[in-house]
LOMAR-920135 format. One record per residue (C-alpha): residue in one letter; z negated, y, x negated. Coordinates in pm, 1 decimal. Example, Ala and Ser with C-alpha at 12.3 -4.5 7.8 and 13.67 -1.06 7.14 Angstrom:
<recs>
type,pz,py,px
a,-780.0,-450.0,-1230.0
s,-714.0,-106.0,-1367.0
</recs>
This chain:
<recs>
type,pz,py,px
x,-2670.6,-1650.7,-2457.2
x,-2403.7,-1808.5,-2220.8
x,-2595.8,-1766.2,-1965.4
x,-2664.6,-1379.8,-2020.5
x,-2252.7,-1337.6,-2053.4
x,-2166.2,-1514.0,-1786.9
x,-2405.4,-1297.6,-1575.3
x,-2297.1,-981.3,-1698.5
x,-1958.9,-1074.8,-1654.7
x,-2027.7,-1129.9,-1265.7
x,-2202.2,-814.5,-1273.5
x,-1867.2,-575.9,-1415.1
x,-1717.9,-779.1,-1126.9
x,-1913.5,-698.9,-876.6
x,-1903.8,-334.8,-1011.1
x,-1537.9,-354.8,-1036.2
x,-1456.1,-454.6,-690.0
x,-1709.3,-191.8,-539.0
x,-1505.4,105.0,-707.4
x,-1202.5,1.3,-583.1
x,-1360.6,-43.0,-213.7
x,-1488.1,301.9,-256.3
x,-1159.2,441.8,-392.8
x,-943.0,282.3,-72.3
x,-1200.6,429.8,117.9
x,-1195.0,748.6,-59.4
x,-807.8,804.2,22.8
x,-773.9,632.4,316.5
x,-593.1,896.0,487.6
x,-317.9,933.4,206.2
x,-294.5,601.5,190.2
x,-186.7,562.4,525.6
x,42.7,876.3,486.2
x,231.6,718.6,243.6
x,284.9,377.0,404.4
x,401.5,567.2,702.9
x,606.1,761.4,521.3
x,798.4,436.0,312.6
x,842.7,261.2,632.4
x,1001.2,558.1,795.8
x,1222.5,631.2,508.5
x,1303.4,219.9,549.1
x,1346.6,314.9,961.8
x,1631.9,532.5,832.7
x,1778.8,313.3,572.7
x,1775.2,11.9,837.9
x,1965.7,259.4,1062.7
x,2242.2,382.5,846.1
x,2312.7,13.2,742.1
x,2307.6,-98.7,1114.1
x,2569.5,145.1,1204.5
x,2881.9,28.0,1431.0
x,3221.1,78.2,1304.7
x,3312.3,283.3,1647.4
x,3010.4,493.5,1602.1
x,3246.5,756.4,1469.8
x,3531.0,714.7,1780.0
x,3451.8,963.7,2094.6
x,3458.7,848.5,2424.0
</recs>
């Protein structure tokens, strides 16, 4: 009877780790949309931080 568990168990992992392979592939492309859009929004943070303090003075 252990034997049986323990080899269903491997099986729902196996199973488990295919749907999430096939889900990443699935949305791929809005995956990568929304990384590139949290590191841009962080490009813009980073930038407002990084400011001078004579940014504002003309030349």
């Amino acid at each position: 009877m252990k034997v049986a568990r323990f080899v269903l168990k491997v099986v729902a992992l196996s199973l488990t780790t295919a749907a999430v392979v096939c889900a990443i592939i699935a949305y791929w492309d809005k995956l990568t949309e929304l990384g590139q859009n949290l590191f841009g929004k962080l490009q813009e943070k980073k930038a407002c931080i990084c400011k001078s303090e004579y940014d504002d003075y003309v030349e």
